[in-house]
C-alpha positions as CSV (number, residue, x, y, z in Angstrom):
1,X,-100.5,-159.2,-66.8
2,X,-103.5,-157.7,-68.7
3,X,-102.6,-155.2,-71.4
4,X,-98.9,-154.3,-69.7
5,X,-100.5,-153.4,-66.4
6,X,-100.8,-155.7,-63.7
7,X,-103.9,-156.9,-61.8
8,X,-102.8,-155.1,-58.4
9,X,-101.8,-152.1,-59.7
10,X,-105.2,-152.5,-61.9
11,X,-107.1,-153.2,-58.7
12,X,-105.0,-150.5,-56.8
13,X,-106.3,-148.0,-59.8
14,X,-110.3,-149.2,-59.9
15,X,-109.8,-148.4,-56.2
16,X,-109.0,-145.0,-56.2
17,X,-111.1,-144.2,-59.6
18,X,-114.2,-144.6,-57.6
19,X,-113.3,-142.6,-54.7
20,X,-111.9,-140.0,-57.4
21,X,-115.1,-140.2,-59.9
22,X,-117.3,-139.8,-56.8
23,X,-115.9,-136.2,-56.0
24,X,-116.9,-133.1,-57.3
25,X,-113.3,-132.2,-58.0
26,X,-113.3,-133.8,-61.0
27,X,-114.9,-133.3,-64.2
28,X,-112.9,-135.4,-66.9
29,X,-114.1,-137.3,-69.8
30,X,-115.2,-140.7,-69.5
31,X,-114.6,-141.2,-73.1
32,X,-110.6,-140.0,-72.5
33,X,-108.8,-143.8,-72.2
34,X,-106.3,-141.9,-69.0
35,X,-109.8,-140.7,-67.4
36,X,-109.0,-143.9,-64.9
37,X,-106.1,-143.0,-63.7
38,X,-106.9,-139.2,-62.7
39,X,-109.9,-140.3,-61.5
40,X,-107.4,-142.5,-59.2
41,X,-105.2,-139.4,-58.8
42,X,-108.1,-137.4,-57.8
43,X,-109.0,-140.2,-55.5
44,X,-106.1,-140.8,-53.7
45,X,-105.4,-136.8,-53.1
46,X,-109.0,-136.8,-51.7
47,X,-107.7,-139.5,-49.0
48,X,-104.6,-138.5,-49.0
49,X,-104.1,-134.9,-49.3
50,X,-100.6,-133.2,-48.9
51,X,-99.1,-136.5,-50.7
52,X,-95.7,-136.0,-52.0
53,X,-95.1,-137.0,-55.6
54,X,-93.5,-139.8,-54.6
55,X,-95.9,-141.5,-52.3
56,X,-98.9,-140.8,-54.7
57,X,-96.5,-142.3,-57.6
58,X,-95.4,-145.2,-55.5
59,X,-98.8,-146.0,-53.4
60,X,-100.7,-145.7,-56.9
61,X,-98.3,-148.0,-58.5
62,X,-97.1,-145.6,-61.5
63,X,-94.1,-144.7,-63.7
64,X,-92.6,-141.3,-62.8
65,X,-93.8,-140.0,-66.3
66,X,-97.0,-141.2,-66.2
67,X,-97.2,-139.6,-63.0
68,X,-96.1,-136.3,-64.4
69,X,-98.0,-136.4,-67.2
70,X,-101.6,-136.8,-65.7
71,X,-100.3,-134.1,-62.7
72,X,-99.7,-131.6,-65.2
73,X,-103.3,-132.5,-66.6
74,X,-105.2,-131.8,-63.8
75,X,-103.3,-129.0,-62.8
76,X,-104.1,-127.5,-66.3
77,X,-107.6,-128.3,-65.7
78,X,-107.3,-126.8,-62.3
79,X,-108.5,-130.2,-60.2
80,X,-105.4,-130.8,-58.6
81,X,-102.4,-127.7,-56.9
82,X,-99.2,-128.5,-55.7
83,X,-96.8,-126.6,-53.5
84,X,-93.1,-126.8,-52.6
85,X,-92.1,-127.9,-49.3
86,X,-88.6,-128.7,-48.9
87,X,-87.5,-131.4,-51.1
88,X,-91.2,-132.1,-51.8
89,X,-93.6,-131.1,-53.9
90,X,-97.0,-131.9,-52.3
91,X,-100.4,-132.3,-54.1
92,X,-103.7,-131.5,-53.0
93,X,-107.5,-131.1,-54.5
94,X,-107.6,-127.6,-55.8
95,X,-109.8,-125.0,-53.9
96,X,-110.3,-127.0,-51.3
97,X,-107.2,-126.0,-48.6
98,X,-106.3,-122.8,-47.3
99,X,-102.7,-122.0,-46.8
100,X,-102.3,-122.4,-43.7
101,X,-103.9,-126.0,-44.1
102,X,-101.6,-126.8,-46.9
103,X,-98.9,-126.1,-44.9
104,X,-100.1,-128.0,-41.8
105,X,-100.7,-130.9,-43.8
106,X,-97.6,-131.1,-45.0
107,X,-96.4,-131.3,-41.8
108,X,-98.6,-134.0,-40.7
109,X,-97.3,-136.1,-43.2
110,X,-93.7,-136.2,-41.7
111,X,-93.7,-138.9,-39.1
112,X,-91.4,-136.7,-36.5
113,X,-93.5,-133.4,-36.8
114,X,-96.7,-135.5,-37.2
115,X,-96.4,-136.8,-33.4
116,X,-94.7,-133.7,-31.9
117,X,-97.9,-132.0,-33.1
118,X,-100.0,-135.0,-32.1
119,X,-98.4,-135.2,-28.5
120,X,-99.2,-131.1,-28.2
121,X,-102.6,-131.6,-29.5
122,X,-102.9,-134.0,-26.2
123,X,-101.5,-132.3,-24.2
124,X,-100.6,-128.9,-24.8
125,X,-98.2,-128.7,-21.9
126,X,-96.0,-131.1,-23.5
127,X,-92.8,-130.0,-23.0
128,X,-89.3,-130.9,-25.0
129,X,-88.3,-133.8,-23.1
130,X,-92.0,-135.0,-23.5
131,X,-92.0,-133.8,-27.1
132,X,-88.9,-136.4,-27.5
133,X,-90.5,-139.3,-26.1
134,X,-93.5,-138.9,-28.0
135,X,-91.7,-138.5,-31.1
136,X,-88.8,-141.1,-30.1
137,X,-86.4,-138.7,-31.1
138,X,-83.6,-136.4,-29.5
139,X,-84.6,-133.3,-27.9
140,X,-82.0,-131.4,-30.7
141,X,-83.9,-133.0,-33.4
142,X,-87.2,-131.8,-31.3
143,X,-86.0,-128.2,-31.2
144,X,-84.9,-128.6,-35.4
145,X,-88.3,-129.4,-36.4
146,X,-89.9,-127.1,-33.6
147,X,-88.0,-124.1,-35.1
148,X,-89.2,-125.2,-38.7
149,X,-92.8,-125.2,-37.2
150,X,-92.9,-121.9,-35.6
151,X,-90.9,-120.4,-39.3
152,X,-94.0,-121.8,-40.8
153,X,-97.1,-120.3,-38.2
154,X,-97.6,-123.9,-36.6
155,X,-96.2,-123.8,-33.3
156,X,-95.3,-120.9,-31.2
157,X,-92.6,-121.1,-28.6
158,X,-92.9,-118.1,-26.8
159,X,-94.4,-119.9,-23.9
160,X,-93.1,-123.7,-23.8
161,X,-94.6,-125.3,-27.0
162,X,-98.2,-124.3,-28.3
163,X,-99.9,-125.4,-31.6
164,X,-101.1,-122.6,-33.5
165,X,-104.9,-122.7,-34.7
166,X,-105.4,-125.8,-32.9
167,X,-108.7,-126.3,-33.4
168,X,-107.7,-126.6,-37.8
169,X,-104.6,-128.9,-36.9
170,X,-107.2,-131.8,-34.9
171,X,-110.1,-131.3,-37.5
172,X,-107.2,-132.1,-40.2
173,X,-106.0,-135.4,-37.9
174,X,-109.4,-136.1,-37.6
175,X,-110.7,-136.2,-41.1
176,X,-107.2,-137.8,-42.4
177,X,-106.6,-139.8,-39.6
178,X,-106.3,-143.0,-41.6
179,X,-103.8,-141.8,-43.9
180,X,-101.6,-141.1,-41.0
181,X,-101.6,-143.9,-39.4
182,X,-102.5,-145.3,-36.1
183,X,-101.4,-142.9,-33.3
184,X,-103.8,-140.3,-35.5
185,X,-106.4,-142.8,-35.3
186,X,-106.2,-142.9,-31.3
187,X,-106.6,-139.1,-31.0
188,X,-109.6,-139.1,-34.1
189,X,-111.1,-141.4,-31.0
190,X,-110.2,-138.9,-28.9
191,X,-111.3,-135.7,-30.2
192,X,-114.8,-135.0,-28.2
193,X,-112.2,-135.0,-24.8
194,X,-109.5,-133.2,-26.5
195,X,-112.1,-130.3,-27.5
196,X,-113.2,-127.4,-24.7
197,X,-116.3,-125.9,-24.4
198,X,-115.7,-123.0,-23.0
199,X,-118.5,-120.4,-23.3
């Protein structure tokens, strides 16, 4: 321990700062002594947008009210929004998603909607029973999250299963693929054959 934080959580921090001091989301004093760890906020919600609090809290290695406290700084400085989704609260850079990308975002970063949308953006005749596999779920638990997709402008079931705005849904798995882990990675690899030219 160096001055009551720990080298990995120090290392964790330095990490993040540069990614977070490299944007142009943020414009915080190098002379404030906290500066570091919004930088790492900023960061990590660079990376990692649509984070709940929990994970950036967590993955960061923070208290709760440290958390909170630097949150509600960059909100007030208006580098960081947040919006309500479910029993989350998700954060993202400010000005830099529309709504509808918020909201697919969140999404992609709950493992069971995350491959249902992945297994439609594959194959977009996927149909329940295929949707199940992918996810390793039960169809009923297919058709729970499908109906919260489609409440939500995601997915439209009036034919089988189709992802709404397709083309914003595999540009977001793309660009974030890391952060959601490795079947995302497969279809970022993907992408040039999952994309039609159709003139």
């Amino acid at each position: 321990m160096t001055d009551g934080v720990d080298e990995n959580k120090r290392a964790t921090l330095k990490r993040f700062a540069a990614l977070g001091a490299s944007t142009p989301l943020v414009g915080l004093s190098a002379a404030d002594s906290d500066a570091g760890v919004r930088d790492a906020i900023v960061g990590y919600l660079a990376a990692t947008p649509g984070a709940h609090f929990s994970k950036l809290r967590d993955d960061l290695q923070l208290g709760t009210g440290e958390t909170q406290h630097h949150l509600r700084r960059l909100a007030a400085d208006d580098v960081v929004v947040d919006r309500e989704d479910g029993d989350y609260r998700r954060y993202f850079p400010a000005g830099r998603f529309s709504d509808f990308e918020q909201r697919a975002l969140g999404y992609l970063r709950r493992e069971t909607p995350r491959r249902m949308l992945i297994a439609l953006l594959r194959d977009p005749s996927a149909t329940g029973g295929d949707l199940a596999a992918a996810a390793d779920v039960s169809r009923s638990t297919v058709s729970k999250y499908a109906a919260e997709l489609e409440s939500t402008g995601l997915l439209s079931r009036a034919d089988g299963y189709a992802v709404e705005r397709p083309e914003t849904l595999l540009t977001l798995v793309v660009r974030y693929a890391d952060s959601f882990g490795p079947a995302a990675v497969t279809v970022a690899g993907e992408a040039d054959d999952l994309v039609a030219y159709d003139p």
